[in-house]
KOLTORGU-501562 format. One record per residue (C-alpha): x, y, z; residue in one letter. Coordinates in steps of 0.5 Angstrom, whole numbers, plus 2048, in hexadecimal, padded with zeros to 3 digits. Layout:
# KOLTORGU-501562
XYZA ...
# end
This chain:
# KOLTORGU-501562
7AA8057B6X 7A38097B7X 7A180A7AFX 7A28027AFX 79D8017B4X 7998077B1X 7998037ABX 7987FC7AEX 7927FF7B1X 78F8017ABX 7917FB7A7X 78D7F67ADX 7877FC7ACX 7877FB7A4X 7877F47A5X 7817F47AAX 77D7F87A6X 77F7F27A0X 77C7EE7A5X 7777F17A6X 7747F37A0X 7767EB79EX 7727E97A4X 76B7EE7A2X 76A7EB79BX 76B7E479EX 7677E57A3X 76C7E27A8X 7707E87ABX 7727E67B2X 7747DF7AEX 7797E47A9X 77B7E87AFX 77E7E17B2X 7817DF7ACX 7857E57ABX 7867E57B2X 7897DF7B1X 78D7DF7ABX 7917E67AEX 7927E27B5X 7967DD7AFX 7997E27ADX 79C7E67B4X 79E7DF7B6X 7A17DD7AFX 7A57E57B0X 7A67E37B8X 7A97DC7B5X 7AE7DF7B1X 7B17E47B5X 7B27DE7BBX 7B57DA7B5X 7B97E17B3X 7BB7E37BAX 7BD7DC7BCX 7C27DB7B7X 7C97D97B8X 7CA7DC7B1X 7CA7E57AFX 7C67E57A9X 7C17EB7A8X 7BA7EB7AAX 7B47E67A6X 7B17EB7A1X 7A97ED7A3X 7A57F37A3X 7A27F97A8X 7A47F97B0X 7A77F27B0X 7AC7F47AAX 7AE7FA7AEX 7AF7F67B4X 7B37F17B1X 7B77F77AEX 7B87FA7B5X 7BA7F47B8X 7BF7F37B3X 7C27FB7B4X 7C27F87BBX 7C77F27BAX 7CC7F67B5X 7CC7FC7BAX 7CD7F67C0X 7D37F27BCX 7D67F87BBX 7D77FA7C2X 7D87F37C3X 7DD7F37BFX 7E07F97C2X 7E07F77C9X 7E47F07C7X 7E97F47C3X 7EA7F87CAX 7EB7F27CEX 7F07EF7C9X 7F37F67C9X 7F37F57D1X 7F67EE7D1X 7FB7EF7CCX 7FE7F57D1X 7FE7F17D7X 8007EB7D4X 8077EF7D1X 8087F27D8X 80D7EE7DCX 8097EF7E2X 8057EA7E4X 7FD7EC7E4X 7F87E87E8X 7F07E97E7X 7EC7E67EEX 7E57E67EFX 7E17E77F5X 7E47E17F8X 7EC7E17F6X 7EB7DD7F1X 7EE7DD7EAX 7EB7E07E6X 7F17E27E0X 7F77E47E0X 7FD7E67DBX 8047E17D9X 8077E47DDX 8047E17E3X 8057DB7E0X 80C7DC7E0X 80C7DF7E7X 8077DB7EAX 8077D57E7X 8007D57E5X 7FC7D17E0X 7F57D17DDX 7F37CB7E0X 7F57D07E6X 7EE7D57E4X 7E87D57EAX 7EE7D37EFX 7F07D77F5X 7F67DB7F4X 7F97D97FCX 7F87D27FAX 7FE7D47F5X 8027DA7F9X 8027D6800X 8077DA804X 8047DC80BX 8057E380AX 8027E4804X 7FC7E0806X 7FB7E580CX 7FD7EB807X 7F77E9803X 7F27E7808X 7F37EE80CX 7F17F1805X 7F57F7807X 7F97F9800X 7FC800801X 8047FC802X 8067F77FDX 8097F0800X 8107ED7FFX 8107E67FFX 8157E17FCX 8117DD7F5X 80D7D77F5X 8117D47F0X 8197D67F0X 81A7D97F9X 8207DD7F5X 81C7E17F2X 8187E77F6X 8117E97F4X 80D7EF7F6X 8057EF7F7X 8007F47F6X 7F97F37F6X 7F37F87F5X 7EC7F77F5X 7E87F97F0X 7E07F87EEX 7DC7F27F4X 7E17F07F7X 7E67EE7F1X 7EE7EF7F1X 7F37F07ECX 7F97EE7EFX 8007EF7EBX 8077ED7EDX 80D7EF7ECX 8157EC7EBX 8197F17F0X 81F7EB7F1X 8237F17EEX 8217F67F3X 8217F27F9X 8287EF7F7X 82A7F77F6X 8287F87FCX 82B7F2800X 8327F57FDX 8317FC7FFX 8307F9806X 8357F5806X 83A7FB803X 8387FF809X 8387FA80FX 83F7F880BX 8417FE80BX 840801812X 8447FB815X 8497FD810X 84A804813X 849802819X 8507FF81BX 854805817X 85080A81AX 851808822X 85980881FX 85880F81DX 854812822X 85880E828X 85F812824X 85B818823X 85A81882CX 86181682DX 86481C829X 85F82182BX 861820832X 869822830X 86B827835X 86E82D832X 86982C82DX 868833828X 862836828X 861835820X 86282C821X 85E82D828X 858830824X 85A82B81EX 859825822X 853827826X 85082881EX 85382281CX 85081E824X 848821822X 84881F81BX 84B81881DX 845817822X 84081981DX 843814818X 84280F81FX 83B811820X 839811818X 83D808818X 83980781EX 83280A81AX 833806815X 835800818X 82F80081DX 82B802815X 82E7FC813X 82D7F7819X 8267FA819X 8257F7811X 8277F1812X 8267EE819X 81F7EB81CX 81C7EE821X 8167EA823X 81A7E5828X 81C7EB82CX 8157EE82DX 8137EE834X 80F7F3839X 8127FB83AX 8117FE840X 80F80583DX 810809843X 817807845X 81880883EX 81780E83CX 819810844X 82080E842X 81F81183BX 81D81883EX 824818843X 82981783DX 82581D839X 826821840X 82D81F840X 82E820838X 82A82783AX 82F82983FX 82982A842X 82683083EX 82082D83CX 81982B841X 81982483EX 812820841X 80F81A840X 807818840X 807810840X 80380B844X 806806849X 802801848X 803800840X 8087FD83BX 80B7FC833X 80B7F5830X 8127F682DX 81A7F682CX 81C7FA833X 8237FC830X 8207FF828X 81A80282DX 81F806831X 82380782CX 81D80A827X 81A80E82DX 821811830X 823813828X 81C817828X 81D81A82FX 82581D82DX 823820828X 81E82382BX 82382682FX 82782882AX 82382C827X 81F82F82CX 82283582EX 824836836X 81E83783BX 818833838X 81482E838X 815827836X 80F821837X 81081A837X 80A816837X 805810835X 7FE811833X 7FA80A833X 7F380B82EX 7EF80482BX 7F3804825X 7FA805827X 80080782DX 80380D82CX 80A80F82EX 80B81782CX 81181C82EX 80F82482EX 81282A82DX 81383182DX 819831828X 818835821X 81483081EX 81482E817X 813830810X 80D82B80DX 81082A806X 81782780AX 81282280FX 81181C809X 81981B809X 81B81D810X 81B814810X 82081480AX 82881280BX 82C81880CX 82681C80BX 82882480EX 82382A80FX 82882F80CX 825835812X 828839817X 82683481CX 82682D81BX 82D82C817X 833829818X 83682C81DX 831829822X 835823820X 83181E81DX 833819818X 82C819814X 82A812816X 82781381CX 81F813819X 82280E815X 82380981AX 81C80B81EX 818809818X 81C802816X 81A80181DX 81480381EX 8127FF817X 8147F981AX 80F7FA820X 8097FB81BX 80A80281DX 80B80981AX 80E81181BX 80881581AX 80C81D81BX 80882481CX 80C82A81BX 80B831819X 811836819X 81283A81FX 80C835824X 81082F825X 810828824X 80D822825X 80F81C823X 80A815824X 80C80E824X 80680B823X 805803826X 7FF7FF823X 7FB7FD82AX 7FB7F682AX 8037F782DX 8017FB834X 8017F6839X 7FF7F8840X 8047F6846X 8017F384CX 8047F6853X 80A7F1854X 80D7F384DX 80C7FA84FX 8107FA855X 8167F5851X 8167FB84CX 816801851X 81C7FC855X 
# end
């Protein structure tokens, strides 16, 4: 580009010289030197015109031929465009690469812009969702009208999917999961799970079933086994044998009694037996039964303002808080220290149970909630009597109060278990129900 503007100098210096060598033996100069002036504005012009028509043509054809900086020009231009057409037309096989791969997904994917509307989306949406072209700028909620996703998609809080029914079939269930992207944009994709909610809905089923069967046949067998063991004249061999036989029994009842309160828990709506807890009664009465549990054995505290109360079901709070207490006590060793208390800060009400048992190790911590999950070590193993459901149970209550389990524990410091209560559910007692609660 340089030697072509060093060569159009020189061309427009020579052709001045022309000019005026023309103009000198005419007696004209400054006359010649407009003229020629002239003619070589013509012809910028002329080279300005043939680009403009060059570039603005819908049609690739190669440049117009010309000479000096402008033929430089229009060949610069013209690498230009093919390098552009080239990328161009990588990016546009990328993109049909793109849809090609959502569009052979069996999930729905849906691309929002800032506002929620849409802006594209795969076949399958069309088939789960029910979505048509004309459908394009639209809204997405004016197509998903559930309250709970509309709610679900205001909160913009999508660390958790939401299960709903589908908008076009209710006997069908869909997961939603939404992430943001770019400003403000969503991508939205949606999942048939009609086959794990029906698994699901058969394994609860099974063990509520089941539980209900063993039940009957279980009483049978424990209230034989009560009967034989008290025998008179009873060898010690069968006296030992029926005391095995009467502890095993009692275990198999706790274990139906879990699952059956699993089950309950699973299946039954909670919302319209929610009201205010008094917590310090509570916790008052919890401390007691871990005394008696304890044997006394065991310094049990409470820390707990009168004047407050937890928006819940009052029979899943005793029963989440009572679980955690017990078996506080049944793995601390005799002469320590157990605290129940609640905590308030801007953002939450927090129930915690601390001890000075053994504590945990850190890798056991993330399953401690699981069914039928044991920590194999010398402390907190069968033998202290559990059925491996009890943290199960605290934590499908604590879900259905918006509420989780938060556990710190290092081996050999002891435990400290939270529920931790979203702050909207305290409630504050006036004097009058302080005093009905205190009765």
């Amino acid at each position: 580009m340089h030697q072509g503007l060093g060569a159009e100098l020189k061309r427009i210096a020579f052709f001045t010289l022309i000019c005026l060598s023309f103009g000198w033996l005419n007696g004209y100069i400054s006359w010649t030197l407009i003229i020629g002036g002239g003619l070589y504005m013509g012809w910028v012009l002329l080279q300005i015109r043939q680009l403009y028509l060059w570039v603005t043509s819908r049609r690739r054809e190669p440049p117009p031929d010309t000479v000096g900086i402008w033929g430089e020009i229009f060949d610069n231009i013209y690498r230009m465009q093919k390098r552009h057409e080239k990328e161009r037309r990588r990016l546009q096989g990328m993109i049909r690469r793109g849809q090609q791969t959502t569009a052979a997904l069996r999930d729905a994917v849906v691309l929002l812009d800032a506002n929620g509307c849409l802006n594209w989306w795969n076949q399958a949406a069309e088939t789960l969702l029910g979505l048509q072209p004309i459908d394009q700028g639209h809204p997405l909620v004016n197509f998903i009208r559930h309250p709970d996703f509309i709610a679900y998609f205001d909160a913009c809080e999508y660390e958790d999917p939401l299960d709903l029914p589908s908008p076009r079939n209710e006997s069908k269930q869909l997961q939603y999961q939404i992430n943001r992207f770019g400003k403000g944009e969503r991508l939205v994709v949606v999942r048939d799970v009609t086959r794990v909610h029906r698994l699901e809905q058969v394994r609860k089923d099974f063990v509520a079933n089941v539980s209900h069967e063993l039940r009957t046949p279980l009483t049978v067998l424990r209230g034989y086994i009560e009967t034989l063991s008290m025998a008179p004249d009873l060898n010690p061999v069968m006296e030992r044998a029926f005391g095995q036989m009467q502890q095993q029994s009692d275990r198999m009842n706790l274990l139906i009694n879990d699952l059956l309160t699993l089950s309950n828990l699973e299946t039954e709506d909670n919302e319209r037996n929610q009201k205010p807890v008094a917590l310090k009664p509570l916790l008052d009465m919890i401390a007691a039964d871990a005394t008696a549990l304890s044997d006394g054995q065991h310094h049990i505290t409470v820390k707990c303002k009168n004047d407050i109360a937890l928006l819940a079901n009052e029979k899943e709070v005793h029963s989440a808080f009572s679980n955690l207490a017990f078996n506080a006590v049944k793995y601390s060793s005799p002469d320590t220290e157990i605290n129940l208390g609640i905590s308030v800060d801007e953002s939450a009400i927090t129930f915690s149970v601390k001890d000075q048992g053994d504590g945990i190790d850190p890798i056991h911590i993330p399953r401690l909630t699981e069914r039928f999950y044991r920590v194999d070590n010398g402390s907190r193993n069968s033998d202290a009597g559990g059925t491996g459901l009890g943290l199960a149970i605290v934590k499908h209550i604590l879900l259905r109060h918006d509420a989780h389990l938060s556990i710190a524990s290092k081996p050999g410091k002891g435990s400290t278990f939270s529920c931790i209560f979203p702050r909207d559910r305290l409630q504050i007692l006036d004097s009058d129900k302080q005093e009905e609660s205190s009765d």
